[in-house]
N, C-alpha and C positions, 0 to 999 in steps of 0.2 A: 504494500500500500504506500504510496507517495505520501510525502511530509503534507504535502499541501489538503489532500483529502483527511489523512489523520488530523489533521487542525480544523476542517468543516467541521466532522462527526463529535472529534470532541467538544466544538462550541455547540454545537446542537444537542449532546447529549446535555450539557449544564444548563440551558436554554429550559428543556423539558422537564426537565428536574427542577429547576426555580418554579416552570407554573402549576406542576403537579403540587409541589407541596406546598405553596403558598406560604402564609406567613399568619402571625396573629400576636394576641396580649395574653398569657397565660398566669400561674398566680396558684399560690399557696394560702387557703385562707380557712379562716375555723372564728368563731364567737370562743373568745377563752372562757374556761369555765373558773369562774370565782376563787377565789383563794381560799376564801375559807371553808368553801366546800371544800372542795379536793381534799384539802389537809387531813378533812374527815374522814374519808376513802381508803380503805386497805383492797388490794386486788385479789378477789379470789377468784375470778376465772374472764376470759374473754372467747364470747363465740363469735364466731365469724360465717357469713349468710352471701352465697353468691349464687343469686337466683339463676334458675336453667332457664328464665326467659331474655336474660341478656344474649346477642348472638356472638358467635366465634367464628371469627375466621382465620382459615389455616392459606390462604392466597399468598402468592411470592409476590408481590406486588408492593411498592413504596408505600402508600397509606391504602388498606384494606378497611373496608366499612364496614366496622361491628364493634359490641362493646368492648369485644375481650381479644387482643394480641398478643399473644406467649408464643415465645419458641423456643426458649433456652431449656427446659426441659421436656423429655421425651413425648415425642407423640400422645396422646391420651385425653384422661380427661382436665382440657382447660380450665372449666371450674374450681374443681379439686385442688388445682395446681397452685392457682390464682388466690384461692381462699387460703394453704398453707401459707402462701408470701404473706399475707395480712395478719395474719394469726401469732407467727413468728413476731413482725414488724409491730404490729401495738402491742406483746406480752410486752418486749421489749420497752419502745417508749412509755409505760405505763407499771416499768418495774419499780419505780418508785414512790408509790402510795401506799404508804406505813399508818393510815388512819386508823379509828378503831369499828368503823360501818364496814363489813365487807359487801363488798361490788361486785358486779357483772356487767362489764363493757360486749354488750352486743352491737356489732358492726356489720352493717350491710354493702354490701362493694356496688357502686352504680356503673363504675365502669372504669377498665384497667386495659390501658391501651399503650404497650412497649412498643419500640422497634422493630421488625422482620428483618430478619441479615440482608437481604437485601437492601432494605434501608441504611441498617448500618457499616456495609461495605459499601457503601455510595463513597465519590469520592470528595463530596461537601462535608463539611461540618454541622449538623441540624438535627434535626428532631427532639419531640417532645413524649416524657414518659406522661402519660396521662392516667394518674390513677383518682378518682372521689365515689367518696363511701359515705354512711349515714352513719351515725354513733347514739348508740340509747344507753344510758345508766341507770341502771337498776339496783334495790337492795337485793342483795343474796339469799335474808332470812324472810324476808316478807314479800318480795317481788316489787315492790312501791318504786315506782320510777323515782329518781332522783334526780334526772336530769333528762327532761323530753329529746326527742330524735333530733340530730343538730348536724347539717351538711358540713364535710370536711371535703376540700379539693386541697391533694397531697401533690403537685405539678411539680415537674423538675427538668432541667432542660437535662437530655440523653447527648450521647455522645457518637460519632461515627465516624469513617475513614479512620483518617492516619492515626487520630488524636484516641481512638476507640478499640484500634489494634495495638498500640505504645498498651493502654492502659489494661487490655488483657493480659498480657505479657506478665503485668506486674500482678494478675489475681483479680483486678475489678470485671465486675461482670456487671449486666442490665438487673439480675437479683440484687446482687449485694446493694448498688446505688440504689433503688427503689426501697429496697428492707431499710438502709440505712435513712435515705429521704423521710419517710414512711414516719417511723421510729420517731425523729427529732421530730416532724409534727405535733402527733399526738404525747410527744413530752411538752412540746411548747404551749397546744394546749390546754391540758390540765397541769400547767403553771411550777412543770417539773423540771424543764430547761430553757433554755433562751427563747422567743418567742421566734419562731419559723416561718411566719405570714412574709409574703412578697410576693412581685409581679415583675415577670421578665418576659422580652419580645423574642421570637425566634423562629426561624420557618420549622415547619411541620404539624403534627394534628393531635 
């Protein structure tokens, strides 16, 4: 192939890829829950709810249209999969409630949208991990909500190309970043770590 045709294709392939993924305002945001609630809180269990009406799709394609995008582990069931990330990721940032109410943080996942390798062997830098879920507190001995259903969007800009193969190398994977994202939210919001609300611009969905 001539230098000059390999310089078309590859302006046309970045051309295609800027309008496919477009761009937008994405955001980490939660109502913190009171301080002195919390305080009150010791954690006894966290269930995690990732309804089979959300759709999946398994498409090799840059942004596929559905709730749930997994690929990093094995083929099967993407709910299953999706609900252990969460499970893991709020026991985590929610290990620190030493009150003397125990709790039951029920989380509902609305939608957990990673990158497809082909996204992230793209050879831009972009994409967004889009995970938001509902959170209900509940007492443990009595059932008595203690804190009504409250939208968490957990967004984090993903990483890909060069910048996303350096950081496999070193162990980061699209789990670890989203568990760990994840985590420092729901610490930020029940007022256990630094507060993780924010809004960053960046192509992808």
């Amino acid at each position: 192939m001539s230098t000059t045709r390999r310089t078309i294709l590859l302006g046309l392939t970045a051309t295609l890829l800027s309008a496919c993924v477009g761009g937008g305002t994405f955001k980490t945001e939660y109502d913190p829950v009171p301080a002195a609630l919390a305080k009150s809180w010791r954690l006894a269990e966290v269930r995690v709810s990732v309804p089979k009406s959300l759709s999946v799709s398994e498409a090799k394609t840059l942004l596929p249209n559905a709730d749930i995008v997994w690929r990093e582990d094995p083929l099967g069931d993407r709910h299953a999969q999706v609900g252990k990330i969460i499970q893991n990721a709020v026991l985590r940032g929610a290990q620190g409630l030493r009150g003397s109410t125990p709790v039951i943080i029920s989380v509902t996942v609305t939608r957990f949208h990673a990158l497809t390798y082909e996204a992230e062997l793209s050879s831009s830098d972009w994409g967004v991990h889009n995970v938001d879920f509902i959170a209900e507190v509940v007492d443990a001995r009595t059932g008595a909500v203690l804190l009504p259903a409250t939208k968490i969007r957990a967004e984090t800009p993903a990483w890909s190309g060069a910048r996303m193969k350096a950081a496999r190398a070193k162990g980061v994977t699209q789990k670890s970043m989203i568990t760990n994202h994840v985590a420092a939210t729901v610490a930020g919001w029940l007022g256990l770590g630094p507060d993780n609300r924010g809004t960053f611009s960046r192509k992808g969905n």
